[in-house]
PyMOL Python script that loads the backbone (N, CA, C, O; Angstrom):
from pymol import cmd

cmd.read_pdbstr("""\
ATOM      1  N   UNK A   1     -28.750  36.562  39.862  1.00  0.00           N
ATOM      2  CA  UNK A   1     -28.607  37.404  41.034  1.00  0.00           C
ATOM      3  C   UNK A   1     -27.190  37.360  41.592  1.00  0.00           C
ATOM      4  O   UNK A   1     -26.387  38.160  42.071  1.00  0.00           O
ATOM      5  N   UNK A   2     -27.237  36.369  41.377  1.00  0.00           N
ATOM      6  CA  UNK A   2     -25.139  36.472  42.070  1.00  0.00           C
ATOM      7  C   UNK A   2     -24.353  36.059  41.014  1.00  0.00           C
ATOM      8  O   UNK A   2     -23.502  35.309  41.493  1.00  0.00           O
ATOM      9  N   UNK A   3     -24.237  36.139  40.109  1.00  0.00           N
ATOM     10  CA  UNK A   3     -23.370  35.958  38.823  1.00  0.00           C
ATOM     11  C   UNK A   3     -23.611  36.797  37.628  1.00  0.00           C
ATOM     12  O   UNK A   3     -24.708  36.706  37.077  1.00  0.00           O
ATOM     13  N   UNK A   4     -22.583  37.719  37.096  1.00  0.00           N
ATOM     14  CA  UNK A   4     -23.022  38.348  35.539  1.00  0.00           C
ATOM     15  C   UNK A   4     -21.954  37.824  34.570  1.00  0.00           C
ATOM     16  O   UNK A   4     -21.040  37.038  34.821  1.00  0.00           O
ATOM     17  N   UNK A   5     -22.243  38.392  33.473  1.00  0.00           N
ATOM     18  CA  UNK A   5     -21.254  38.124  32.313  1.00  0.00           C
ATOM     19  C   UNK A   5     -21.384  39.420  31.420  1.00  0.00           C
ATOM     20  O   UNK A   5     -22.426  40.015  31.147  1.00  0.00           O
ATOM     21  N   UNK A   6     -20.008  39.748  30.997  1.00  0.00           N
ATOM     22  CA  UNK A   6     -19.707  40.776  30.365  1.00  0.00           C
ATOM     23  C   UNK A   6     -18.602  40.497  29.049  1.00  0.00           C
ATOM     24  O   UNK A   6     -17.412  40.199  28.942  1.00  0.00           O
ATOM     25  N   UNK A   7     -19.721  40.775  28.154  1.00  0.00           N
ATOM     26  CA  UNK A   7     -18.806  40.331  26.479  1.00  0.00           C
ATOM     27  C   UNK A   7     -19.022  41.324  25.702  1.00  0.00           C
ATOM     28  O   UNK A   7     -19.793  42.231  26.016  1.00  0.00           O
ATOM     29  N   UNK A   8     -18.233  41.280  24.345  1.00  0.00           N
ATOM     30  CA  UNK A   8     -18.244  42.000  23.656  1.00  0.00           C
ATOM     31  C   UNK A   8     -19.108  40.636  22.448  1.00  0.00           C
ATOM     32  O   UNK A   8     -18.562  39.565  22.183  1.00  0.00           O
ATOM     33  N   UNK A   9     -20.501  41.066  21.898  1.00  0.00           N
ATOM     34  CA  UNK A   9     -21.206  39.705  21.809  1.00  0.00           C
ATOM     35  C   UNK A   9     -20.607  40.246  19.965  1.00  0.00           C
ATOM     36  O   UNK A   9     -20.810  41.418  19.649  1.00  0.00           O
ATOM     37  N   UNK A  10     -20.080  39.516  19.179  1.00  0.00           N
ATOM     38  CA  UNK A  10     -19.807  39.503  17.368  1.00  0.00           C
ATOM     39  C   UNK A  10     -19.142  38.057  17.214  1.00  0.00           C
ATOM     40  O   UNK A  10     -19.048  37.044  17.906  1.00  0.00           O
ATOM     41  N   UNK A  11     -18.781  38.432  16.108  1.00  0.00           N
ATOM     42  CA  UNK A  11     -18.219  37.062  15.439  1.00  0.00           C
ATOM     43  C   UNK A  11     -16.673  37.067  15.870  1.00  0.00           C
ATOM     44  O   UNK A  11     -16.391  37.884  16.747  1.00  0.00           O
ATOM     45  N   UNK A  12     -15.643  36.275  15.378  1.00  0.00           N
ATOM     46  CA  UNK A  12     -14.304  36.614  15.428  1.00  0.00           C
ATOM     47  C   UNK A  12     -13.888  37.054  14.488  1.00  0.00           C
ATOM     48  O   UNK A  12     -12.664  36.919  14.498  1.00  0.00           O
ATOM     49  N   UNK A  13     -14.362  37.718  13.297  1.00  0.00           N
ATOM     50  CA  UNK A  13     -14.047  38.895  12.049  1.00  0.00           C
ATOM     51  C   UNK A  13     -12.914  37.757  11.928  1.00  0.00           C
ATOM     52  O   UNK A  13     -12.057  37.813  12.810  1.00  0.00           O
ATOM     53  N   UNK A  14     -12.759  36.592  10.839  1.00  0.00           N
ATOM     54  CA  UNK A  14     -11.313  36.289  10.340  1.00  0.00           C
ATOM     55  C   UNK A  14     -10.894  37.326   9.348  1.00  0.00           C
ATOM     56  O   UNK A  14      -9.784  37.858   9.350  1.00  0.00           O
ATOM     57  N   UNK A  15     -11.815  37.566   8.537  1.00  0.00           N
ATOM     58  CA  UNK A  15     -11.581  38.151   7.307  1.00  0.00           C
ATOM     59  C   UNK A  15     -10.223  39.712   7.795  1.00  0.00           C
ATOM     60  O   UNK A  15      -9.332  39.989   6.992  1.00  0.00           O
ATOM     61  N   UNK A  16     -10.346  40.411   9.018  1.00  0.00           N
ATOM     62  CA  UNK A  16      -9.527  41.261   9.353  1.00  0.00           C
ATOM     63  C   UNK A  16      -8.503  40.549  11.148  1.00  0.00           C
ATOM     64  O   UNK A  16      -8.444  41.203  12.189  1.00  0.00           O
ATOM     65  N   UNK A  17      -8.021  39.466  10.988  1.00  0.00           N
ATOM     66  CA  UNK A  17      -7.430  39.357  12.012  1.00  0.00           C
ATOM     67  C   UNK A  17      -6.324  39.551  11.857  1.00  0.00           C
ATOM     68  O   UNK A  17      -6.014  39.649  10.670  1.00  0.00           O
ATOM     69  N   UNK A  18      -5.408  39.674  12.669  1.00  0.00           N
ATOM     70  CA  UNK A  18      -3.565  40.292  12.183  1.00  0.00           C
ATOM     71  C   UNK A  18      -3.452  41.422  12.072  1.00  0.00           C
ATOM     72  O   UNK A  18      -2.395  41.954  12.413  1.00  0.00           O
ATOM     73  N   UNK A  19      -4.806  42.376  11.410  1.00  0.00           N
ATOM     74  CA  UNK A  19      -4.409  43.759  10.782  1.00  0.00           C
ATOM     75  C   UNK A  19      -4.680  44.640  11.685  1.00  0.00           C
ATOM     76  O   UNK A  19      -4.925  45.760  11.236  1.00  0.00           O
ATOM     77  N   UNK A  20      -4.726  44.495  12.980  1.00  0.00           N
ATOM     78  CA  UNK A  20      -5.314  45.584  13.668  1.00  0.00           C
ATOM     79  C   UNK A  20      -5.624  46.910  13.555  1.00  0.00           C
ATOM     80  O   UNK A  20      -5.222  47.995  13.975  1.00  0.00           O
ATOM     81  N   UNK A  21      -6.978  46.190  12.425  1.00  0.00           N
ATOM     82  CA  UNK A  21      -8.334  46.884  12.317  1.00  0.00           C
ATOM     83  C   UNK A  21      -9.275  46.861  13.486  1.00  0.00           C
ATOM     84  O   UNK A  21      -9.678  47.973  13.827  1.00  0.00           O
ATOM     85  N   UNK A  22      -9.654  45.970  14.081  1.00  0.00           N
ATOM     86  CA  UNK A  22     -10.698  45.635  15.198  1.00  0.00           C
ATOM     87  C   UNK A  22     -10.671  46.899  15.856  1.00  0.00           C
ATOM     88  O   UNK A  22      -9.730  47.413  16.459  1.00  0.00           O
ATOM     89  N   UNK A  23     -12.292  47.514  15.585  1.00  0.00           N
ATOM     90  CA  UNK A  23     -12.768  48.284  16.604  1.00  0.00           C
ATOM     91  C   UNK A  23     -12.638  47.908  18.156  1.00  0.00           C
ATOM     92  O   UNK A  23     -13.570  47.116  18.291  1.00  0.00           O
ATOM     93  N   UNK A  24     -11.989  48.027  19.453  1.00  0.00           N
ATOM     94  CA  UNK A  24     -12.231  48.111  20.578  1.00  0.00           C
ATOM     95  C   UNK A  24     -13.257  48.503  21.232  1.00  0.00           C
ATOM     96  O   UNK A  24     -13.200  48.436  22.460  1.00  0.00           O
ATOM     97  N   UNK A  25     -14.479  49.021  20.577  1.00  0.00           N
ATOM     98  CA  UNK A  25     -15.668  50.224  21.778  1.00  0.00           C
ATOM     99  C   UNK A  25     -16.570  48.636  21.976  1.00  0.00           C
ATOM    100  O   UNK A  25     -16.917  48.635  23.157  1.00  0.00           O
ATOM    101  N   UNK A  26     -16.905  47.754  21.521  1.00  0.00           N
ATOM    102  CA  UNK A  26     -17.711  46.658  22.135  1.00  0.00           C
ATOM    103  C   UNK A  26     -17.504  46.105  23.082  1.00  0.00           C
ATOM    104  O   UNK A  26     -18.392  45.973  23.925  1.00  0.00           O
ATOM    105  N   UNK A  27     -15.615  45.336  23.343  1.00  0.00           N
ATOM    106  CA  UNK A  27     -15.011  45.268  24.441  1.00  0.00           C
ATOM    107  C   UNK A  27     -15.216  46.173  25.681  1.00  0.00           C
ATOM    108  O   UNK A  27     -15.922  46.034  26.680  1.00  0.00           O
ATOM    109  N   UNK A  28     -14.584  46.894  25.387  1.00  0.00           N
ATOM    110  CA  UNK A  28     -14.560  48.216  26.215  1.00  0.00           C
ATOM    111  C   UNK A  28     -16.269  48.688  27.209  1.00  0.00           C
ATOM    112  O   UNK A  28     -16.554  48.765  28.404  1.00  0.00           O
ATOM    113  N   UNK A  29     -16.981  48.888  25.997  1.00  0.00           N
ATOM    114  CA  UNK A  29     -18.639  49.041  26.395  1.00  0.00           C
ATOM    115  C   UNK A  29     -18.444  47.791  27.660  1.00  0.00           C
ATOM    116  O   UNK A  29     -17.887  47.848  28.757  1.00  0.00           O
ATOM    117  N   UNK A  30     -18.938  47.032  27.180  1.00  0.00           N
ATOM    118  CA  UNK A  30     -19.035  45.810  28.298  1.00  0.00           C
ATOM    119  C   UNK A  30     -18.145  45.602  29.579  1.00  0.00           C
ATOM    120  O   UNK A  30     -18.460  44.912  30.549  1.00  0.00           O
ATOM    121  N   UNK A  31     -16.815  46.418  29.396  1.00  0.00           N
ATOM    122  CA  UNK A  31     -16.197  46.501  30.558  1.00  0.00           C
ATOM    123  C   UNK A  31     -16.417  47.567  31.381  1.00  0.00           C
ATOM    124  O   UNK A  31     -15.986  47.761  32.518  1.00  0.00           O
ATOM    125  N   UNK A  32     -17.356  48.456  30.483  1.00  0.00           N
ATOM    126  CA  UNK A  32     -18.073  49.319  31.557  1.00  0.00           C
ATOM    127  C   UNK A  32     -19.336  49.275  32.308  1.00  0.00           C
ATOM    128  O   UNK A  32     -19.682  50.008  33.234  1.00  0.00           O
ATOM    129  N   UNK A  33     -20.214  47.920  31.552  1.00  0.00           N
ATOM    130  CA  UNK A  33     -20.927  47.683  32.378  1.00  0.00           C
ATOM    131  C   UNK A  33     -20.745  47.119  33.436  1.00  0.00           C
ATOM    132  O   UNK A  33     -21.319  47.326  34.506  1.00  0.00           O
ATOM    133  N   UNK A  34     -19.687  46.149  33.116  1.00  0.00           N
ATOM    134  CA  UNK A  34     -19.007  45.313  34.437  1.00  0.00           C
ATOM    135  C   UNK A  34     -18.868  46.296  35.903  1.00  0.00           C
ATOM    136  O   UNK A  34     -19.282  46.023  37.029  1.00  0.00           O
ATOM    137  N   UNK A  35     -18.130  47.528  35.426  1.00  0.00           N
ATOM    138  CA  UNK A  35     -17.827  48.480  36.368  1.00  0.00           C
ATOM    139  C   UNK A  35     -18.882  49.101  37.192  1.00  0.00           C
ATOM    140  O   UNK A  35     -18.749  49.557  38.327  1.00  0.00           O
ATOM    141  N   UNK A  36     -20.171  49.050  36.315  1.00  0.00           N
ATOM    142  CA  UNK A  36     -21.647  49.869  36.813  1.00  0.00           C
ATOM    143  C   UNK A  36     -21.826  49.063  37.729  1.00  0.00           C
ATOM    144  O   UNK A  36     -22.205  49.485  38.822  1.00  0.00           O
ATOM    145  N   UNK A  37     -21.619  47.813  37.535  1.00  0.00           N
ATOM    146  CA  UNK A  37     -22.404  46.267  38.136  1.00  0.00           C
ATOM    147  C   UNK A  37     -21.606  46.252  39.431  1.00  0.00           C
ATOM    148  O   UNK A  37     -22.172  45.897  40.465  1.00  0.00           O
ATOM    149  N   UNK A  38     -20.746  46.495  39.438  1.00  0.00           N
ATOM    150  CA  UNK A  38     -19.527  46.315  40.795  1.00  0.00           C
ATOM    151  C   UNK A  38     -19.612  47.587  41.444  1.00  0.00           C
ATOM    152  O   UNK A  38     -18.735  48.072  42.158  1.00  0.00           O
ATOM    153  N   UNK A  39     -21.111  48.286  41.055  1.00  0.00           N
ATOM    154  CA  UNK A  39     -20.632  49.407  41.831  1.00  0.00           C
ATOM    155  C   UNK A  39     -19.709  50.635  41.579  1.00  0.00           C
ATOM    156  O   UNK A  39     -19.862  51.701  42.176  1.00  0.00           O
ATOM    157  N   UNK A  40     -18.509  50.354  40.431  1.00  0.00           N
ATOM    158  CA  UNK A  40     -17.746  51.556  40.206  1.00  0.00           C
ATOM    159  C   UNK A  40     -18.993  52.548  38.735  1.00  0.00           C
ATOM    160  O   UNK A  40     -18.848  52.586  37.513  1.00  0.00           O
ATOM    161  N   UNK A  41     -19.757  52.989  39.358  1.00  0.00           N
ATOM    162  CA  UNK A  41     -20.617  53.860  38.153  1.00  0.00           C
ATOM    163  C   UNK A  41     -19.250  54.904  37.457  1.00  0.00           C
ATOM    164  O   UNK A  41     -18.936  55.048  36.276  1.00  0.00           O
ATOM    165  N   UNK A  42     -18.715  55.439  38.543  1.00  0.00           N
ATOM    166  CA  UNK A  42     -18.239  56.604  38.442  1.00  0.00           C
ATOM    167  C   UNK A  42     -17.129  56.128  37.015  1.00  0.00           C
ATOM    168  O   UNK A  42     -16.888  56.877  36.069  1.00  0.00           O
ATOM    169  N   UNK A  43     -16.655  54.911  37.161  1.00  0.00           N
ATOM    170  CA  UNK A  43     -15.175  54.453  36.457  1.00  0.00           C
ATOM    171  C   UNK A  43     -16.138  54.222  34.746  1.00  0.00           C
ATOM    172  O   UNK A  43     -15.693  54.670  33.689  1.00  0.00           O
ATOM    173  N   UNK A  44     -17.327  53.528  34.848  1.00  0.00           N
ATOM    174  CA  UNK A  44     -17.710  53.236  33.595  1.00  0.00           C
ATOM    175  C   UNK A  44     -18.066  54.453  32.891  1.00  0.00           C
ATOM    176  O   UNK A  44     -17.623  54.681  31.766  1.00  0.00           O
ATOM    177  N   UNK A  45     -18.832  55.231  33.491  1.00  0.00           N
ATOM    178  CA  UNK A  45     -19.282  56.067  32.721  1.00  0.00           C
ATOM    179  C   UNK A  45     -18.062  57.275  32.938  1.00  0.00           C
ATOM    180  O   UNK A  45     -18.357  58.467  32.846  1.00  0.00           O
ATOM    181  N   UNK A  46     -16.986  56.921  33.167  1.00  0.00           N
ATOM    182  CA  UNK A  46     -15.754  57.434  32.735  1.00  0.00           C
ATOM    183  C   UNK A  46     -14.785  57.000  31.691  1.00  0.00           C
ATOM    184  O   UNK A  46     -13.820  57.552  31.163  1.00  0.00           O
ATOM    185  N   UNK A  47     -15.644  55.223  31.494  1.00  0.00           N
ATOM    186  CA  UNK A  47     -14.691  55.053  29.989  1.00  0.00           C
ATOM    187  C   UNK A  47     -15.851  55.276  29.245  1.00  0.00           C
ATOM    188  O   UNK A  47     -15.459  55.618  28.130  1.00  0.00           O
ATOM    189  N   UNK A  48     -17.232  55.262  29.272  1.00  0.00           N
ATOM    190  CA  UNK A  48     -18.036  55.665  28.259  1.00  0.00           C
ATOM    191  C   UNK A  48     -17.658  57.251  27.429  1.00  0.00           C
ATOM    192  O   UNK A  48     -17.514  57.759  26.317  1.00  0.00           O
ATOM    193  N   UNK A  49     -17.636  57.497  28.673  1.00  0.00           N
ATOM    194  CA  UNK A  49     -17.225  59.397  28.229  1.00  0.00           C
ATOM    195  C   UNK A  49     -15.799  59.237  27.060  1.00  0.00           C
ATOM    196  O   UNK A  49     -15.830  59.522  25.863  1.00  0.00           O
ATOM    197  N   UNK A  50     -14.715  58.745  27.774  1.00  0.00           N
ATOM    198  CA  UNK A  50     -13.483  58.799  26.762  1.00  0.00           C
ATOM    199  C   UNK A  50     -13.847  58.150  25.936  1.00  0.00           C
ATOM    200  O   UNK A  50     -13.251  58.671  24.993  1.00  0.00           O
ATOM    201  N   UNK A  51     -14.573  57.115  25.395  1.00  0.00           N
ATOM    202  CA  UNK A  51     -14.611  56.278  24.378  1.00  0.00           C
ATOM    203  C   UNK A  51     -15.453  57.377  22.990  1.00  0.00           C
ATOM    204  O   UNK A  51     -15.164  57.399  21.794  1.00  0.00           O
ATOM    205  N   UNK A  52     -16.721  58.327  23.859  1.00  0.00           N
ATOM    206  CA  UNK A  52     -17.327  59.182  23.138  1.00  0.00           C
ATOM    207  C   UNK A  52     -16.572  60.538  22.626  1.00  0.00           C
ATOM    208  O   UNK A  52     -17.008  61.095  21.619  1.00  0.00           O
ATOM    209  N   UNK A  53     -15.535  61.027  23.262  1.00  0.00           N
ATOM    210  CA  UNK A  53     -14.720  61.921  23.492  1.00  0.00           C
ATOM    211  C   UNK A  53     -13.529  61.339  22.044  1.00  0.00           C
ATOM    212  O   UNK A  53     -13.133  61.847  20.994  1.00  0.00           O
ATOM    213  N   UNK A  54     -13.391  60.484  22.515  1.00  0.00           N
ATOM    214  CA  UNK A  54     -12.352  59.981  21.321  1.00  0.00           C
ATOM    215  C   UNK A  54     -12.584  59.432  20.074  1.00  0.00           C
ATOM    216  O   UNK A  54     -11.696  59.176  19.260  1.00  0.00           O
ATOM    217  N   UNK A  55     -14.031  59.208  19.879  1.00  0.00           N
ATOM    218  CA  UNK A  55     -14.348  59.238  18.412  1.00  0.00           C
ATOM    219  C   UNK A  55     -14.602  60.457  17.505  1.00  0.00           C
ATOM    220  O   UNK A  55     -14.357  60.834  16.358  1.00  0.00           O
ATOM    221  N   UNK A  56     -15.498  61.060  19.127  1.00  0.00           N
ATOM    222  CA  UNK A  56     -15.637  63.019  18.313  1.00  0.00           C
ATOM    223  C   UNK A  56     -14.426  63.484  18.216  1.00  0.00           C
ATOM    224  O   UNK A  56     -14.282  63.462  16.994  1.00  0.00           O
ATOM    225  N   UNK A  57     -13.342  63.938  18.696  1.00  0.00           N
ATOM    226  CA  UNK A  57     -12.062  64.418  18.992  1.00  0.00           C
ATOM    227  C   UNK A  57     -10.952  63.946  18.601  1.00  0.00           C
ATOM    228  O   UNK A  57     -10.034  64.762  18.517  1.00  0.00           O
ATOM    229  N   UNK A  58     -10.634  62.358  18.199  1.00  0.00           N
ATOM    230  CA  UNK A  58      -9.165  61.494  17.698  1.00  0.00           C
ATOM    231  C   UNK A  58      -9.384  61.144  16.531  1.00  0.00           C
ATOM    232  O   UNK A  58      -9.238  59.934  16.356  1.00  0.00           O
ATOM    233  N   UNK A  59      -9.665  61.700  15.694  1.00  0.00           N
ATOM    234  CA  UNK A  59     -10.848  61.318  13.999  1.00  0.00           C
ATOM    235  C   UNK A  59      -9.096  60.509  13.328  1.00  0.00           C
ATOM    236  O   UNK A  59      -9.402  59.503  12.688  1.00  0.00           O
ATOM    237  N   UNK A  60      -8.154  60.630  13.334  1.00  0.00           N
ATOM    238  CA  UNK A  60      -7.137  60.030  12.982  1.00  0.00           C
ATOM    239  C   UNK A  60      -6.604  59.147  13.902  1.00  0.00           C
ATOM    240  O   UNK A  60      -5.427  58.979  13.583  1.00  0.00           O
ATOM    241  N   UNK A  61      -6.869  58.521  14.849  1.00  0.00           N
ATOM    242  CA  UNK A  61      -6.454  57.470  15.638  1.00  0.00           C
ATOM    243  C   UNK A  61      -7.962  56.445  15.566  1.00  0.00           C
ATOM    244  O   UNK A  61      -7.630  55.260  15.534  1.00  0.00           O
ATOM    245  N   UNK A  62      -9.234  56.598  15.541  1.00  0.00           N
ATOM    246  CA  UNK A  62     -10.259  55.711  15.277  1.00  0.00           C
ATOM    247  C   UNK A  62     -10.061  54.522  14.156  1.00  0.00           C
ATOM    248  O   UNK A  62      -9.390  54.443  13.127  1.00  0.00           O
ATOM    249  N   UNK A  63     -10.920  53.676  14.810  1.00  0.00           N
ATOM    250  CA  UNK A  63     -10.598  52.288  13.265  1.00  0.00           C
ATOM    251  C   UNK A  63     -11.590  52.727  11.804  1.00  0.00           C
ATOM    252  O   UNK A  63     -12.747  53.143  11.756  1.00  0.00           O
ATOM    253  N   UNK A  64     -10.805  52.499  10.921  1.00  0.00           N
ATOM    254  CA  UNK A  64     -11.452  52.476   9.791  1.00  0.00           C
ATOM    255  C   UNK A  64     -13.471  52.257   9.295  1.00  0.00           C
ATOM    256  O   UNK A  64     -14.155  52.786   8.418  1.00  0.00           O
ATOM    257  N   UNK A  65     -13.758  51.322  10.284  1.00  0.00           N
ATOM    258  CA  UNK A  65     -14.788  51.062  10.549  1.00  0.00           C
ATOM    259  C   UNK A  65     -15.961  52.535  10.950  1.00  0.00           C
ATOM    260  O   UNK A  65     -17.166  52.637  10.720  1.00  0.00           O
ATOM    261  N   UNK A  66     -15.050  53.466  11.581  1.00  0.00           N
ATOM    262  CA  UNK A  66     -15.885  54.570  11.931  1.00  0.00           C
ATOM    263  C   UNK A  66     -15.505  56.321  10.987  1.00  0.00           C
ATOM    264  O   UNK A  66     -15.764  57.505  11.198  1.00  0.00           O
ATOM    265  N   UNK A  67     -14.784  55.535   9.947  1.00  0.00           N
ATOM    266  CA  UNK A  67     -14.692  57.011   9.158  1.00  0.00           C
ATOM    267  C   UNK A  67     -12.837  57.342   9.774  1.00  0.00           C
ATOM    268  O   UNK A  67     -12.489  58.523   9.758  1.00  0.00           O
ATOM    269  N   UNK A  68     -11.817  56.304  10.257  1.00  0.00           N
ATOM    270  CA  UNK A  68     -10.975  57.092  10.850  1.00  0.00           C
ATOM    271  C   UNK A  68      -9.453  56.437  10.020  1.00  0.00           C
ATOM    272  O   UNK A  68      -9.641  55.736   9.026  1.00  0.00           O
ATOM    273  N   UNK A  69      -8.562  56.599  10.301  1.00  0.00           N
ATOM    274  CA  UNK A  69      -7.242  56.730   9.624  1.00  0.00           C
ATOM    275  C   UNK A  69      -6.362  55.711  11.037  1.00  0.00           C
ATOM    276  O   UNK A  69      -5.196  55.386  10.816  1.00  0.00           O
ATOM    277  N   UNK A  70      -6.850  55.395  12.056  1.00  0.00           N
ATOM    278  CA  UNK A  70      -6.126  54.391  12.896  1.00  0.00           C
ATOM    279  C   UNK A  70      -6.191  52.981  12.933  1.00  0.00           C
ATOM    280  O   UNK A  70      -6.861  52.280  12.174  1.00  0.00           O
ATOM    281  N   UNK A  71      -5.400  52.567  13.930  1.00  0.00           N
ATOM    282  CA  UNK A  71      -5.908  51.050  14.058  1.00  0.00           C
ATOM    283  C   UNK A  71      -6.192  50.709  15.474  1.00  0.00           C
ATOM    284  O   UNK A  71      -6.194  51.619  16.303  1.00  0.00           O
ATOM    285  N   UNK A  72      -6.432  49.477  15.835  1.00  0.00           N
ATOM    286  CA  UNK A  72      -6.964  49.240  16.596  1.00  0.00           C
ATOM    287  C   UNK A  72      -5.747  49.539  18.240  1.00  0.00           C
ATOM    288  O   UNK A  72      -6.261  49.468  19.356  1.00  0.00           O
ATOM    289  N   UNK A  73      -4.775  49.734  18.144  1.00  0.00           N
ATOM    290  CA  UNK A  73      -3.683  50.268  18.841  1.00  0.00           C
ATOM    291  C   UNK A  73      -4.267  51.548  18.976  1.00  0.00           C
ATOM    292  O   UNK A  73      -4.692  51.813  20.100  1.00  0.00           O
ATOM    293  N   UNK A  74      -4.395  52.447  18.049  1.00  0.00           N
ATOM    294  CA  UNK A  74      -4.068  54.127  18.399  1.00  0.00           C
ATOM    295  C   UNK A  74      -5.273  54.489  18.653  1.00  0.00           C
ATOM    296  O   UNK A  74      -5.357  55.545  19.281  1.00  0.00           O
ATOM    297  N   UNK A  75      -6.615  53.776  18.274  1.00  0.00           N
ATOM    298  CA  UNK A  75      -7.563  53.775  18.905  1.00  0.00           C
ATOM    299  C   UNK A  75      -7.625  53.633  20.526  1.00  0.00           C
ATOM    300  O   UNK A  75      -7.707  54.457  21.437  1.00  0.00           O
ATOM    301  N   UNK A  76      -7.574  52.686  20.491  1.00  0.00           N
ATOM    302  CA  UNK A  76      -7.612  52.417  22.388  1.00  0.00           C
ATOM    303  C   UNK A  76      -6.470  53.100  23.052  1.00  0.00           C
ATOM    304  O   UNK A  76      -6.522  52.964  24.274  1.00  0.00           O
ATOM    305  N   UNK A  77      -5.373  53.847  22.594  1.00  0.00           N
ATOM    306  CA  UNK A  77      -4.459  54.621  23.088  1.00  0.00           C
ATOM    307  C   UNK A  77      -5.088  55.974  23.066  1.00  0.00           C
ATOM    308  O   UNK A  77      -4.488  56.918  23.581  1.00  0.00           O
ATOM    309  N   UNK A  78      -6.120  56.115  22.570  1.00  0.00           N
ATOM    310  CA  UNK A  78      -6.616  57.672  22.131  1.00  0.00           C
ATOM    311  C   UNK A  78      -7.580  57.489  23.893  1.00  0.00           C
ATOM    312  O   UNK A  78      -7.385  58.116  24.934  1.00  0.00           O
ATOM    313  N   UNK A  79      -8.333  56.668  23.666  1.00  0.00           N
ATOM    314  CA  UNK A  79      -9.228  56.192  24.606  1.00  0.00           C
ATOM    315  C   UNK A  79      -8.638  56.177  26.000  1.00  0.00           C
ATOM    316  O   UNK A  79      -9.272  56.703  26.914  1.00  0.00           O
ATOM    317  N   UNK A  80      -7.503  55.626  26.212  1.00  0.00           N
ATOM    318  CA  UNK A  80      -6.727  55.127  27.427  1.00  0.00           C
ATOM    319  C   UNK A  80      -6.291  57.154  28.017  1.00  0.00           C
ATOM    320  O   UNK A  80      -6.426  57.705  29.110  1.00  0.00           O
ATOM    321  N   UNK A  81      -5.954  57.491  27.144  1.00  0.00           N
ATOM    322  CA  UNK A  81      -5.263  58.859  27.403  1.00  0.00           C
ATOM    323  C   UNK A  81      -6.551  60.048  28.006  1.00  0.00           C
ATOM    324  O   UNK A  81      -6.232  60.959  28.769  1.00  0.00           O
ATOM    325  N   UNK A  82      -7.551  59.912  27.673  1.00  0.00           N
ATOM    326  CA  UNK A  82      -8.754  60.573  28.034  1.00  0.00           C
ATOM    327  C   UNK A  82      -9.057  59.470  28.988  1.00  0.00           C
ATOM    328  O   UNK A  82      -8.952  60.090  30.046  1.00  0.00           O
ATOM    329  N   UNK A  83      -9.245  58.717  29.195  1.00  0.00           N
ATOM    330  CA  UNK A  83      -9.286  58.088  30.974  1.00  0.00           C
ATOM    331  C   UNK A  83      -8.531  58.389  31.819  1.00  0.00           C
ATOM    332  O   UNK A  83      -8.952  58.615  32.953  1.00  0.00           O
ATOM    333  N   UNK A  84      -7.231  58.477  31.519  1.00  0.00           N
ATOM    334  CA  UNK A  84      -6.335  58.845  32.273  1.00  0.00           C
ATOM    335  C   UNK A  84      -5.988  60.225  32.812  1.00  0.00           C
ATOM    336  O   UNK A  84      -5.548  60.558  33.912  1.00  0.00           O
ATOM    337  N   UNK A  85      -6.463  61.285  31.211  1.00  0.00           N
ATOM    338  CA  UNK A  85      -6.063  62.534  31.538  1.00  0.00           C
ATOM    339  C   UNK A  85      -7.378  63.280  32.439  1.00  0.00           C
ATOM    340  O   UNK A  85      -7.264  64.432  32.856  1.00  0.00           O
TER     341      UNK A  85
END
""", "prot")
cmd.dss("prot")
cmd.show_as("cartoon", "prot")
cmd.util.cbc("prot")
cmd.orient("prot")
């Protein structure tokens, strides 16, 4: 009741660390629940939207993991830019 926790729950993938491959949307997800939880609905389900927006729409900035030609940089830059814009 008076305490939450917000993770992105996987392993630490060694097999791809350094290469920024790592999908961002698990992180991210969870930092939007955080936002629901605090009350900002409006902010989460404003990165839910860009996060959905930018897998349909940034097909060359997504991680490999989802069919895409980016990394884990131009991913969350695809993402960041549809929050912002």
């Amino acid at each position: 009741e008076h305490a939450a926790i917000f993770e992105a729950v996987h392993g630490s993938a060694p097999d791809i660390a350094g290469k920024g491959i790592a999908n961002p949307c698990a992180l991210l997800l969870a930092a939007a629940d955080m936002l629901d939880h605090l009350g900002m609905v409006d902010k989460g389900t404003r990165l839910r939207n860009a996060i959905r927006e930018a897998m349909a729409n940034d097909h060359d900035h997504v991680t490999p993991d989802l069919g895409g030609k980016g990394n884990t940089q131009s991913f969350g830059e695809a993402i960041a830019k549809r929050v912002t814009g």
